[in-house]
N, C-alpha and C positions, 0 to 999 in steps of 0.2 A: 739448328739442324732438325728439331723439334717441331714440327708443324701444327698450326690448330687451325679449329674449322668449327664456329659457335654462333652463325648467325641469330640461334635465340641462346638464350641465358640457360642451362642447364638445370635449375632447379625448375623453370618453367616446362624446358621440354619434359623430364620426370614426370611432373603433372599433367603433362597433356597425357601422356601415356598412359597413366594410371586412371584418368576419365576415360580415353578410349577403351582401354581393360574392361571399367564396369559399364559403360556403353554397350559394347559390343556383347558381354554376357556368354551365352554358350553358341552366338553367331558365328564364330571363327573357329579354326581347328584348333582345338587344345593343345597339339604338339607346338603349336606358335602360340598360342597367347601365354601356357605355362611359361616358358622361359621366359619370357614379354616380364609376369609378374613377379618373377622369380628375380629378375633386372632392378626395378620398380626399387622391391627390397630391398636389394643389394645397392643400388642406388643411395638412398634416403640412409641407410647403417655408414656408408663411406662418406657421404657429405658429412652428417652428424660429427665424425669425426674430426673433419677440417680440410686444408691443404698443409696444417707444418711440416708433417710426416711424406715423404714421394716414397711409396712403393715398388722395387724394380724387383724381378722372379730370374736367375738366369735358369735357363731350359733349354735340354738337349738328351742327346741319345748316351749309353753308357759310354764311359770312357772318355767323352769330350771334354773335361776339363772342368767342369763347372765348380765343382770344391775347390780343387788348384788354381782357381781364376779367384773366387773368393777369399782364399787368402792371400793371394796378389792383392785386392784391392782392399782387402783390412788390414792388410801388412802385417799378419803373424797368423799363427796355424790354429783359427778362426775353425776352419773344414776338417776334419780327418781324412785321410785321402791316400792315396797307393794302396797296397798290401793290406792295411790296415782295415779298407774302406773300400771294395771295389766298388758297389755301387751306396749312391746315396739312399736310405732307409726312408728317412723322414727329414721335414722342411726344417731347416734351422736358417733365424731370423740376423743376421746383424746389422744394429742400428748405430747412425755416427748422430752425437748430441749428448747434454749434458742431462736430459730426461729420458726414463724409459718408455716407449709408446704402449703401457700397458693393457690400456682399453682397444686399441686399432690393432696390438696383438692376440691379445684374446678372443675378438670378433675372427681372427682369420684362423684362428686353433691352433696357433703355432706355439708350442711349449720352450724347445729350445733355443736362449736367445744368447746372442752373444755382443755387448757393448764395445764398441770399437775405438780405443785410445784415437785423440787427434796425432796423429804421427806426422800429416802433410796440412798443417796449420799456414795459415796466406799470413806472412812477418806482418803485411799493410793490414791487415784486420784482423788479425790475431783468432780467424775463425777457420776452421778444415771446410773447405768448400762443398766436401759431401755433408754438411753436421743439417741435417734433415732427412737423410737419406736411411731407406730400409729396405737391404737389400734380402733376399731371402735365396737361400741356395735349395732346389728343389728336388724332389725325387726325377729317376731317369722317366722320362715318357715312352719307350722301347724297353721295359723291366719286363719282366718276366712276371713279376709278382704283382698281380691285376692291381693289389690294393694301393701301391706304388702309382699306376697311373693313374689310379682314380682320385691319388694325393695330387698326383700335377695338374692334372685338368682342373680340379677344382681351387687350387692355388692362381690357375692361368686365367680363373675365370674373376675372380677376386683384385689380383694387382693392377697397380698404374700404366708400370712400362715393363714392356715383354724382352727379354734380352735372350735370342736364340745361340747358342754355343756349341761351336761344329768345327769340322779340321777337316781336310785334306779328303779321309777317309770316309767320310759319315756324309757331306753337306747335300748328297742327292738322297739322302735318305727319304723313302716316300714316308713312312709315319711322319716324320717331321712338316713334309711339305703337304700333307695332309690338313695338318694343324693351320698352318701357314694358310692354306687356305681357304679354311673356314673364318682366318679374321682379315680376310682380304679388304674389309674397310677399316682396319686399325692400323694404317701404315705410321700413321704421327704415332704410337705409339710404342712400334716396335724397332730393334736392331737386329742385325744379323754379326753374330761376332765370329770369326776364322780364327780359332786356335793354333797353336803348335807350328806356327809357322818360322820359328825356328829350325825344324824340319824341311824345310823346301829352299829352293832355288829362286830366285828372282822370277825367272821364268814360269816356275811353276807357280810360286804367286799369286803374279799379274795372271793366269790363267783362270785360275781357284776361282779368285776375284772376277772375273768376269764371267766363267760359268753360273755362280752365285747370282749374279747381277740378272744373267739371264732366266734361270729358273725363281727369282723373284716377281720377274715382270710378269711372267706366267702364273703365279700363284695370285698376280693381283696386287703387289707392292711393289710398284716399279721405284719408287723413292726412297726406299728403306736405308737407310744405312749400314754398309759395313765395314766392319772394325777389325783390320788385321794385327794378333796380339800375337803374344807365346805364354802364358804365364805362369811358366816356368823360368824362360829368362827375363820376364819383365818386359819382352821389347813390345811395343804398341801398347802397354796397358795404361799409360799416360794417358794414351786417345778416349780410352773407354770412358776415366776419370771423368777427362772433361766431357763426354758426353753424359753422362750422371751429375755433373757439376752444373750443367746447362740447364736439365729438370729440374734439379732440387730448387734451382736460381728463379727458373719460371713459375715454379711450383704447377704447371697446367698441367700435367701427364696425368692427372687425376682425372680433370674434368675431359681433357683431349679421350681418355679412354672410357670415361662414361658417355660421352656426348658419341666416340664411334659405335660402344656398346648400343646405344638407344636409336641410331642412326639406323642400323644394323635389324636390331627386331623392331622397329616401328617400317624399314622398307620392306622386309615381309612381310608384316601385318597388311602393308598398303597393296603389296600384287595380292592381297587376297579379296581386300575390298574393291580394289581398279581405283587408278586414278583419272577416268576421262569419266564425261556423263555427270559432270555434279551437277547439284539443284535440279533433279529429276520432278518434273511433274506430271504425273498423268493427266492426259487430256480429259476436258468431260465428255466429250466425243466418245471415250473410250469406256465412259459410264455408260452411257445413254446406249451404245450400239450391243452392251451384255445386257440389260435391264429389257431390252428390246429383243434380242437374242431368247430371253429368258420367259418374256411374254408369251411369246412365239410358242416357249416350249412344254409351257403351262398347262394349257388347255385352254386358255380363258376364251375364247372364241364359242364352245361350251358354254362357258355361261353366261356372255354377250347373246345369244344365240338366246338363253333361257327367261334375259330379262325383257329380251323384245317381245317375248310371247308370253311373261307375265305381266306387260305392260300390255299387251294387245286384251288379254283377258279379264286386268280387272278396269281397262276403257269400258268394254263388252258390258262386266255386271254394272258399272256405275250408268254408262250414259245409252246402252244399246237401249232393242224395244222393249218396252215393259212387257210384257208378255211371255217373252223367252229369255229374257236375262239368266232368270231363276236356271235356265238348263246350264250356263257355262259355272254357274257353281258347285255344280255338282261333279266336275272335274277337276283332277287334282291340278293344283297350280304349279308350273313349269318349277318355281322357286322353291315347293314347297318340299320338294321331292330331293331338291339339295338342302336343306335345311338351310335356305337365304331368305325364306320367307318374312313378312309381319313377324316380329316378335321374336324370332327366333336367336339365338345365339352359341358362342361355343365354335367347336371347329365345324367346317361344311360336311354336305356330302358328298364334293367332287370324284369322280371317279379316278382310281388312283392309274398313278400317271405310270406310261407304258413303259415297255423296254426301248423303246426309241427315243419317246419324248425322256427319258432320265437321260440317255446316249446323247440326247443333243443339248439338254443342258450341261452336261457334264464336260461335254466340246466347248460351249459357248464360253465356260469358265477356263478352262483349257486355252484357249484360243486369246483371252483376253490378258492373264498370265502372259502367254508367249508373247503378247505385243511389247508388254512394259516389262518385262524382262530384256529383252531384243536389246543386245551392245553390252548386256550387264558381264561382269567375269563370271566362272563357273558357279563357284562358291554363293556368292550372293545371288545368283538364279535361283538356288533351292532353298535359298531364307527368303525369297521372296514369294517366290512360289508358292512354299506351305504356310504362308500366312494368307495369300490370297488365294487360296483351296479351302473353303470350308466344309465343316458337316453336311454333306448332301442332302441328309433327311431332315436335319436344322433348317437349309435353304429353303429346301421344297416345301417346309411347316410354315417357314413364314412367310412365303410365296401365296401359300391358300389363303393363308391370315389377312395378308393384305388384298386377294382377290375378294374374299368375303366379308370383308370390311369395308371395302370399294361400295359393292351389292348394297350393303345391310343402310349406306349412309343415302345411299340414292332411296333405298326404299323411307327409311325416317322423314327424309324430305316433305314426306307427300304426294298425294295426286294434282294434277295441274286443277288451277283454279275456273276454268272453261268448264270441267265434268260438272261441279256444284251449278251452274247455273245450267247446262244440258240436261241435266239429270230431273232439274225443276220443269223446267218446257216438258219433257217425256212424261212425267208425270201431270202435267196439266193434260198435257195430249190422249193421254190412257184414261182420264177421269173421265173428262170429254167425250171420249169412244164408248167408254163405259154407261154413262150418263146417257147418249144415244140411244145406245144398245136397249136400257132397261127402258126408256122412252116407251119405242119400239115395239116391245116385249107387250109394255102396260094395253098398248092399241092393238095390236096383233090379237089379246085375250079380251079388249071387250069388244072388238069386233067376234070375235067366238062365241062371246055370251049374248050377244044378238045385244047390243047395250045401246043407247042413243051415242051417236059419232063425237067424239071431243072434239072440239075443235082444235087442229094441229098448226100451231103458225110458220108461217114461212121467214125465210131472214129478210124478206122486204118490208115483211110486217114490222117489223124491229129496227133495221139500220135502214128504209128506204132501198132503192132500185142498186143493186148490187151485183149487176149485170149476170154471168152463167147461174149465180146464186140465188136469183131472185125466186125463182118459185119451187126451191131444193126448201122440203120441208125441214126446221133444225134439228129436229133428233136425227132425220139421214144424214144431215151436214155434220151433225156433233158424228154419229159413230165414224161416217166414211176418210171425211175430214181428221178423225184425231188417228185414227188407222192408219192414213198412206202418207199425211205428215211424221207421224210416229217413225214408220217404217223410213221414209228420206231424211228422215233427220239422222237416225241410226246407222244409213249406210255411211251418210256426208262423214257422221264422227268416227268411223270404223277407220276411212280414211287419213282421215284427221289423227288418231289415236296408232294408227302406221308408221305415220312420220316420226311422232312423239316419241313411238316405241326404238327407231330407228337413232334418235337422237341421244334416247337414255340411255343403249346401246351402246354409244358412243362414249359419252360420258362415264360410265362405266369403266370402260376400256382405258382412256386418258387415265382416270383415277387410278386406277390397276396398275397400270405403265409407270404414274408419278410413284405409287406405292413400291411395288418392284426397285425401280430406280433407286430409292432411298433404302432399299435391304441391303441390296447387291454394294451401294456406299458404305454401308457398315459393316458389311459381311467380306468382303470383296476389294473394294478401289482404297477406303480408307486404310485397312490393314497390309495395305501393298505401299501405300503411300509413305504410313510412318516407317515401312523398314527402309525405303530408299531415302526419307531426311535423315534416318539414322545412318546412313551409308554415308549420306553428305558431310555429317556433324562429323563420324569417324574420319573420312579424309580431310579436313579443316585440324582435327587433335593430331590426325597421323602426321600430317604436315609438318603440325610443330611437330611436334616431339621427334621429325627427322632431321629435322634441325635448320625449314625453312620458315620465314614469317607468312603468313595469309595475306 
């Protein structure tokens, strides 16, 4: 009559449970995981125990019978009861067996025990069919006296099999069906028993009974069993027998109601994790377009902007004209003024980033949250969230770091290997012009000093017929020549030193991007990621311990 439902082993599920416990940590609402670990314990103290011992609790509202039914089924005046006893005070235990369950009654705080003679011994085994059985008669759950319920609930939360006890009068009682309903997945382990029906009519009965039946299906135990008794006159308490004779025989009402207990807080634990969406990955797509998002909102365009024109200016002093180079030094250098320059180190001096550009990083993180959360249950939306929300001013600090560290490695690099040998030509070409120049100078003064004429050679004198060149004296050639080569050499590499600047610009930028990328992973994707494998792991534990295999 007895149903079980154990597709994993029950000391396994336990232990799923108690990993998802410290798994989950302070992720889940404590009003569910407390009881959760509260289980766990209760759990692990009841196996320790064994199966010798079957647990049954009868429980009901005042006056239902529950003492009177007790010593029906110990067969002597086990309860005190009538006049004597209107309601039950405290839980008193009776065990059938030739040992006292000392330790399994002390764990459950019950003082009062009372051993129960074999009186209905089986002749063929010479053994009482209940002799394992421990029954406990409980406080009313409808008392007046708070501490009285709080005896039952916590006796109801403890035993194997739940034995409801009601009559005629009481069985719509809502406290009860209350109760009822809160263990609406412990149907294997509960009864409904209809007292007093020595009091009723056939008719009425068969009525009882099937009202019962029906505000069963409704509380969620459509299977329950009920057991029409009186026990007063005895009649039906046979039934009851055998259905206590049936547990003690299978001994699973133990496990049948840890396995619906764990069944039970591990399905609530699981609506809080969700059970669709496992093995969540975030795409890197979804790295790449916040890293990008975040570039964007940086500034760095700023300081792309500042290396192309520190690269345009130290092209300028290395390879322009010699003549004026000296002047673009004497300007501060685009880098130097953020503190990206040669040498320099430490945080930049980017200009601090606006009220918009923080607005739109703070969207881009925002935005990238709501993607990989999208489908998650409530609950883990904001464990996911605020792991992938970090320190703003933490982000924004390492954002610079890795923008200025992008800068600082493009500059360690070097200058292109082209300057070193333009910078030679220039300087040939300037020597030349110079070399002209004083030529020049020396003839210009002793032509003043009225001096005999030098002779001045021309470059045909030296290289032969050298066509426009040939009767261009060489000090004009050297000055004019190292001058307007000088100056086209200068513009070509101005040029030239454009592009370079354009490309280190670039480069830059890439670097910055891959830098970014790899924060926002740490900062961001990866922190979002380990809460959703922890999500996955927890529905894998919750699985088991609900009592399905993976």
């Amino acid at each position: 009559m007895l149903r079980r439902r154990n597709r994993v082993e029950l000391p396994q599920r336990i232990e799923a449970l108690h990993s998802a416990l410290e798994l989950a940590g302070d992720r889940l609402n404590p009003d569910t995981t407390g009881p959760a670990g509260a289980l766990v314990d209760k759990a692990r103290e009841r196996l320790r125990h064994g199966t010798t011992y079957t647990v049954a609790a009868l429980l009901g509202a005042t006056g239902s019978g529950k003492s009177s039914l007790t010593n029906a089924l110990a067969g002597t005046e086990a309860a005190t009861t009538g006049v004597r006893r209107p309601t039950t005070s405290s839980t008193l235990a009776c065990f059938w067996g030739d040992d006292e369950p000392h330790e399994l009654l002390d764990w459950l705080e019950v003082v009062n025990r009372y051993h129960v003679d074999q009186h209905h011994t089986d002749h063929e085994t010479g053994f009482d069919p209940l002799d394992g059985l421990v029954l406990l008669d409980v406080p009313d759950h409808d008392s007046v006296q708070v501490s009285h319920r709080l005896e039952m609930e916590r006796i109801a939360r403890h035993v194997d099999l739940l034995i409801w006890v009601t009559d005629a009068e009481k069985y719509g009682d809502n406290a009860m069906h209350t109760y009822l309903r809160e263990m609406s997945g412990h149907g294997a382990v509960t009864v409904m028993v209809l007292n007093k029906i020595d009091m009723l009519t056939d008719d009425e009965r068969k009525q009882c009974v099937t009202d019962i039946r029906r505000l069963l299906a409704a509380d969620g135990l459509p299977d329950t069993p009920v057991v029409e008794l009186s026990a007063n006159s005895g009649e039906g308490v046979v039934d009851l027998r055998a259905v206590l004779a049936e547990a003690v025989e299978r001994k699973a009402a133990m496990t049948d109601r840890l396995g619906a207990d764990c069944t039970a807080v591990s399905s609530e634990l699981l609506s809080e994790v969700g059970t669709e969406n496992r093995d969540v990955a975030i795409s890197p797509q979804v790295g790449q377009d916040l890293a990008t998002a975040l570039v964007d909102a940086s500034g760095l365009s700023f300081v792309t902007d500042a290396v192309a024109a520190g690269h345009r200016r130290d092209a300028a002093a290395k390879v322009g004209w010699p003549f004026t180079r000296w002047v673009r030094r004497l300007r501060p250098h685009p880098l130097g003024r953020l503190h990206l320059g040669p040498g320099s180190g430490g945080r930049s001096s980017l200009p601090e980033i606006s009220g918009v550009q923080l607005a739109r990083s703070e969207n881009a993180v925002r935005q990238t949250v709501g993607t990989v959360t999208d489908q998650l249950p409530e609950q883990w939306v904001d464990v996911v969230r605020e792991a992938g929300t970090p320190n703003q001013a933490a982000l924004n600090n390492q954002i610079d770091n890795a923008v200025s560290g992008s800068v600082r490695r493009i500059h360690d690099s070097g200058s292109p290997r082209w300057w070193t040998l333009v910078n030679l030509v220039q300087l040939v070409l300037a020597v030349s012009a110079i070399a002209g120049a004083i030529w020049l100078a020396l003839l210009a003064f002793g032509a003043y000093l009225r001096l005999p004429d030098i002779p001045t050679p021309e470059f045909d004198d030296l290289f032969g017929p050298v066509g426009f060149l040939s009767q261009v004296p060489i000090p004009t050639g050297l000055l004019i020549g190292g001058l307007v080569l000088g100056l086209v050499l200068a513009a070509f590499s101005r040029r030239l030193a454009a592009v370079g600047a354009r490309r280190r610009a670039a480069t830059v930028r890439a670097s910055a991007a891959q830098a970014v990328q790899d924060i926002t992973d740490d900062l961001v994707i990866k922190p979002m990621q380990e809460e959703l494998n922890v999500r996955t792991e927890l529905q894998k534990l919750l699985t088991v311990a609900a009592g399905d295999r993976e």
